[in-house]
N, C-alpha and C positions, 0 to 999 in steps of 0.2 A: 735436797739438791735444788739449787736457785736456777731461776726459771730458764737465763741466758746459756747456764750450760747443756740445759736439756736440749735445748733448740740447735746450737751449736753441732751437739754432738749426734742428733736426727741428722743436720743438714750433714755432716761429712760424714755418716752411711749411707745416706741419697746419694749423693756423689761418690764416693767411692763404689757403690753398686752399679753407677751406671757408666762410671768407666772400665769396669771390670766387664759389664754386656758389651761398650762400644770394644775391648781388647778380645773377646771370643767370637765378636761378630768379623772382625777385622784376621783373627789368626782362621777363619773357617772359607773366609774368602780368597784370603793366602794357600790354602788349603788345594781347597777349589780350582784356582788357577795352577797348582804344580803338579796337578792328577791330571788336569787338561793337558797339559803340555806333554806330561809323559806321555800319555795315551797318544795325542797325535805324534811325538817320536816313534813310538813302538807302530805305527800305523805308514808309517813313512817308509820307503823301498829300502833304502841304508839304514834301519837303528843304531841309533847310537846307545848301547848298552850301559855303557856307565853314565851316561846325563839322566836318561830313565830313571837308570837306579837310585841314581843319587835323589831327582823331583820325587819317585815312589815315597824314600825313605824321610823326605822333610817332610811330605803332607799328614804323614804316619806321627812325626814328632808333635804337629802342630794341634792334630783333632786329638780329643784327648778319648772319643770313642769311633771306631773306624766305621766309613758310611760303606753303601755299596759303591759306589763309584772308585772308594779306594781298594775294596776288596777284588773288584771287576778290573783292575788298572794292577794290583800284584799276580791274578792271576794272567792277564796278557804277558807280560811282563815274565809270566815261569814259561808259558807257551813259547815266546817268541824265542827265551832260551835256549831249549828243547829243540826245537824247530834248527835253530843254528847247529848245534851238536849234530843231528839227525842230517843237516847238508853237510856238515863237515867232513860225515863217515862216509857218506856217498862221496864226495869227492877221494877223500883216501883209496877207498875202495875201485875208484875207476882209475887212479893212479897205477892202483898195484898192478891192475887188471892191462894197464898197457904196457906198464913195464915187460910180465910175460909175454905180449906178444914183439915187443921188440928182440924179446933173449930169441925169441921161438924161428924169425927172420934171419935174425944174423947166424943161427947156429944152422940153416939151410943152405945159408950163401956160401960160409967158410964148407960146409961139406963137397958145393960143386965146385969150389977153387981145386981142393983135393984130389978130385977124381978127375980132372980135367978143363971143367966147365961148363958148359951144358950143351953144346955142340960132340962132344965125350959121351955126354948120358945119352943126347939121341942114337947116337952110331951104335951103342949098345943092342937098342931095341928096334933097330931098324932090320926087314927080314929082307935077305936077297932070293932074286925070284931066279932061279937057271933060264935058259934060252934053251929052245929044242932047235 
């Protein structure tokens, strides 16, 4: 093998090695940055669930081994889920909860329309005293 090509072909494994470092330096910083951003969404009063999810699942595509910051950023991310679910059912639940007391109002009122009205109810239970 003559000498020009030995050299040649050294020099573009040099380089091609070290732009393959400056492209994993550069996708781990990209990385970096959309695990930040999740996490401050997920950490913000309104999340927005699918921007999260979406920065979670690019930084996942990008690192080709998951660090902790992206393992600590899927699980916020299952939590804050969870979290929303667990308000969701509490609100339902104090929905239904007032519903019955509205059924339980009006089915009081329509009973005193019935019997008179509540001037009716008292005269009922009012006791008369004789005079000597």
């Amino acid at each position: 093998m003559p000498f020009e090509t030995l050299v040649a072909r050294l020099l573009t494994e040099a380089l091609s090695s070290i732009v393959n470092a400056a492209r994993m330096t550069s996708r781990r910083r990209r990385a970096a940055v959309a695990i930040s951003r999740a996490i401050r969404e997920l950490l913000s009063q309104k999340p927005d669930m699918q921007l999260a999810e979406s920065l979670v699942t690019e930084a996942r595509e990008l690192l080709t081994k998951p660090t902790s910051d992206l393992l600590k950023a899927e699980k916020m991310l299952q939590d804050v889920r969870a979290a929303d679910e667990a308000r969701a059912a509490r609100k339902a639940a104090q929905r239904r909860t007032a519903r019955k007391r509205v059924r339980k109002k009006t089915t009081r009122k329509t009973s005193r329309k019935k019997t008179g009205g509540r001037k009716a109810a008292k005269k009922k239970y009012t006791r008369k005293v004789k005079k000597k």
